[in-house]
C-alpha positions in Angstrom: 120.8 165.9 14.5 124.6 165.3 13.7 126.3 162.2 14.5 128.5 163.5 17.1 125.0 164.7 18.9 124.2 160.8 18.4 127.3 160.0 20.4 126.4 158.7 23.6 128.0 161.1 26.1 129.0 160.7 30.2 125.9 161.7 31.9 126.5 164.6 35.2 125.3 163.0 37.9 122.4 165.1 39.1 123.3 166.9 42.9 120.2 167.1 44.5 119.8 162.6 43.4 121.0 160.8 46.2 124.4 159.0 45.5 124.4 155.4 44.7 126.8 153.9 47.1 130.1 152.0 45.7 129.7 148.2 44.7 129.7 145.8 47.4 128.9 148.4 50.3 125.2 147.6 51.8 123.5 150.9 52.2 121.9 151.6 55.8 118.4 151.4 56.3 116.7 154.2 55.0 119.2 155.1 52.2 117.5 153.8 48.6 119.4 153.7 45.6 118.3 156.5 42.7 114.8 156.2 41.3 114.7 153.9 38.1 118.2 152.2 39.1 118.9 148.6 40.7 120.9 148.3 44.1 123.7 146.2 43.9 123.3 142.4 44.9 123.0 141.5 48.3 125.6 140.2 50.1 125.5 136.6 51.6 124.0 136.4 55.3 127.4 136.5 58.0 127.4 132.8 59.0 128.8 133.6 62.6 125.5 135.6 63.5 124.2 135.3 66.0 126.5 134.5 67.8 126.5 130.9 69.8 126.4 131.0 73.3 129.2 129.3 75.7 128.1 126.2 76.9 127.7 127.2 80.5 124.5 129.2 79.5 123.0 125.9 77.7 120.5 123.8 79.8 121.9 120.2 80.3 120.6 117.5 77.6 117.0 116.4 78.8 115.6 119.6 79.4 115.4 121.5 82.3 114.4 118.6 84.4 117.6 116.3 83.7 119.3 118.4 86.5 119.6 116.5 90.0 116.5 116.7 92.1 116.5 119.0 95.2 117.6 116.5 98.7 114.5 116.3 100.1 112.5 114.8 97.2 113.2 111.0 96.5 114.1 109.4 93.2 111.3 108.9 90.9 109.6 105.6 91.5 110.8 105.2 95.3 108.1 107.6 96.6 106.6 105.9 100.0 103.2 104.9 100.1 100.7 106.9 100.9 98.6 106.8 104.1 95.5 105.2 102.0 97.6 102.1 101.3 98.5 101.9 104.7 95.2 101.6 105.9 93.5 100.4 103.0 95.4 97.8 101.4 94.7 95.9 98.2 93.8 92.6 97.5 97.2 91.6 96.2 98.9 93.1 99.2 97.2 91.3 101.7 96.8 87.9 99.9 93.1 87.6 100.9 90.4 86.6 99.0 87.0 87.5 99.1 86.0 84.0 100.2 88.8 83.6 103.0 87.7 86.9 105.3 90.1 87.4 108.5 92.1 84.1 108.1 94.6 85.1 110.8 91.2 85.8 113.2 88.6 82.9 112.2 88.9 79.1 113.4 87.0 77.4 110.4 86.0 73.7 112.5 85.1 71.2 109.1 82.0 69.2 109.1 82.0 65.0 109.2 83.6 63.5 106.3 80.3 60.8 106.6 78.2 62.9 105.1 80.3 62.1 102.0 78.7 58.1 102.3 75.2 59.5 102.5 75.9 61.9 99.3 77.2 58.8 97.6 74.4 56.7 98.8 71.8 59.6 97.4 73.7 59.4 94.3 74.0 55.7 93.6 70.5 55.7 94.1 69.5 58.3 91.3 72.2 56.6 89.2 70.5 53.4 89.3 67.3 54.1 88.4 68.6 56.1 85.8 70.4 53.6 83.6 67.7 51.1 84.6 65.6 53.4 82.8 68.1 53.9 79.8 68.3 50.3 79.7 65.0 49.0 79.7 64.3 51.8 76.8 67.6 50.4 74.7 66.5 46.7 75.2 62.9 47.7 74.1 63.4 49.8 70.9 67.3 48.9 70.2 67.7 52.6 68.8 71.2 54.1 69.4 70.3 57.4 71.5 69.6 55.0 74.4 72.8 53.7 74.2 74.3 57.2 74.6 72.0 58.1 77.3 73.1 55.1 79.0 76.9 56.3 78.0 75.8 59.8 79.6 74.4 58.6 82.9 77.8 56.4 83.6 79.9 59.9 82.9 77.9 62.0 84.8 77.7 59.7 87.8 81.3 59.1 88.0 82.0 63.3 87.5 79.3 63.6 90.6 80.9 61.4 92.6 84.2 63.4 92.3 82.8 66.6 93.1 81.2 65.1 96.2 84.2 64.5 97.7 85.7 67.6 97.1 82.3 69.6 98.4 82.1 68.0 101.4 85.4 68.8 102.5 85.1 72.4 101.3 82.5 73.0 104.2 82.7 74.6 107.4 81.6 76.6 109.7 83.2 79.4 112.4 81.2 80.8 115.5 82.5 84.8 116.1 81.2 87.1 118.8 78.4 88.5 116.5 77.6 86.3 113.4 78.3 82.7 112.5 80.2 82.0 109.7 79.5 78.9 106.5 81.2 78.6 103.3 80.6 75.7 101.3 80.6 75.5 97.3 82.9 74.1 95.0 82.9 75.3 91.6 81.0 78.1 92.6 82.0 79.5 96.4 80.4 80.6 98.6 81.0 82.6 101.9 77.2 83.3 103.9 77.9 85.8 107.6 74.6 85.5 109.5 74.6 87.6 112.1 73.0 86.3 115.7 71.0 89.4 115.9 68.8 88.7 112.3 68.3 84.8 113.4 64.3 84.0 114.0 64.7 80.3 114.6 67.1 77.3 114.8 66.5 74.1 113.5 67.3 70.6 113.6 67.1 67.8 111.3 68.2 64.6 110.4 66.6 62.4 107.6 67.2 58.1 107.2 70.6 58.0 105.8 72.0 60.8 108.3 70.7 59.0 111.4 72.1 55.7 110.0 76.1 57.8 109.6 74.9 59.3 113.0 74.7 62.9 111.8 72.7 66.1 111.4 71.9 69.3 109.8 71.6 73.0 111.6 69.3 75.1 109.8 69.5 78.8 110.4 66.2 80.6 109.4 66.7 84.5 109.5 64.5 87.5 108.6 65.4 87.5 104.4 64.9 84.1 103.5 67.5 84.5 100.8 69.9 84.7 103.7 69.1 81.3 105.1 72.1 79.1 105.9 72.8 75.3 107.0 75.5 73.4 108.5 75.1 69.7 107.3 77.2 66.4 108.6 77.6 67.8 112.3 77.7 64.8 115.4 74.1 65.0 117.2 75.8 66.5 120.2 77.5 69.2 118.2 74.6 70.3 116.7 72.0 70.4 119.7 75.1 72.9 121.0 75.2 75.2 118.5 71.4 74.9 118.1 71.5 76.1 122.1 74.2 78.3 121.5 72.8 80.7 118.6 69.3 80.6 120.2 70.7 81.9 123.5 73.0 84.2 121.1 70.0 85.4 118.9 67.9 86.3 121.6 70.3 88.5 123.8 71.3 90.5 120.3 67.9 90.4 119.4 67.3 92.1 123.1 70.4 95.1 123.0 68.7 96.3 119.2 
């Protein structure tokens, strides 16, 4: 082969190849460049597509519940309350505790602040004989855990005689048309509802140091023992009424069951 063969020479573009399309033009879909030949590079994405919406067809900034609510639906967090918490109100609402049923309803009538002597009395005596024991024991042996017994009884005695006072006036008692009412308790409370209709007996008693303070104690004896209840420091004539009264009581429920 000569050296003008070697030349290299303009090649014919072949007619039935499909045309390469000029630089910088994108063919359309379905147009390929020639077989064994690269396309040219692609052109940069059109920044302005898509194009952005006006900003009436935006939703307002919160999402599509940011718009005003409809007339007739309140604000949020001013809904009325329902018809449960109407009728069925909460402890908070009401300001009743479980201990203080029907204030507004229930006269609570207090017992005799006497009975407070003959609690002291009981407890001067138990006192006594315990630091006379203490004592005797300390005097005897000399050791130094009679000392704080003695120590402990003296406390205890004076704590005692505190919560006395305070017990005794946390009695009392309430007579309703069905059930008699006693509360009593200090650091513990207690609320007891006895109905008329569950009583079996009614009691009366009154030991030494009640008949010397001129006082007595109702005892209500019912069908579950556990239920029992008592209504200490009462004047003799207040408790042979309500003895009369919740017998007469018990027996006409007793009689309609």
């Amino acid at each position: 082969m000569s050296a003008e063969d070697r030349v290299d020479r303009p090649t014919t573009p072949d007619p039935t190849s499909p045309a390469s399309p000029p630089p910088g033009v994108v063919p359309p879909p379905g147009a390929f460049g020639a077989p064994g030949t690269l396309g040219p590079d692609p052109s940069p994405p059109d920044v302005s597509w898509p194009a952005p919406l006006p900003p009436s067809a935006l939703p307002p900034s919160g999402g599509h519940d940011a718009g005003p609510l409809p007339p007739d639906l309140p604000s949020p967090g001013l809904l009325p309350p329902g018809p449960d918490s109407l009728t069925h109100p909460g402890p908070q609402s009401s300001g009743r505790g479980p201990l203080e049923p029907w204030p507004d309803s229930v006269q609570w009538q207090p017992i005799s602040t006497n009975l407070i002597w003959v609690e002291l009395i009981r407890l001067a005596v138990v006192v006594a004989i315990g630091l006379a024991v203490t004592a005797i024991g300390w005097a005897l042996s000399g050791h130094w855990l009679f000392g704080l017994a003695l120590a402990l009884v003296v406390v205890l005695g004076a704590w005692r005689a505190t919560a006395i006072v305070r017990a005794v006036r946390a009695w009392g008692y309430a007579e309703r048309d069905d059930d008699l009412l006693v509360r009593h308790g200090l650091l513990v409370r207690r609320l007891s509802i006895v109905p008329y209709s569950r009583m079996q007996f009614v009691d009366v008693s009154a030991g030494p140091l009640e008949r010397a303070f001129d006082l007595a104690t109702v005892q209500l004896h019912t069908a579950a023992a556990a239920s029992d209840a008592r209504v200490p420091g009462l004047r003799p004539a207040e408790a042979s009424r309500l003895r009369d009264r919740l017998t007469a009581l018990g027996e006409d429920r007793a009689e309609g069951l």
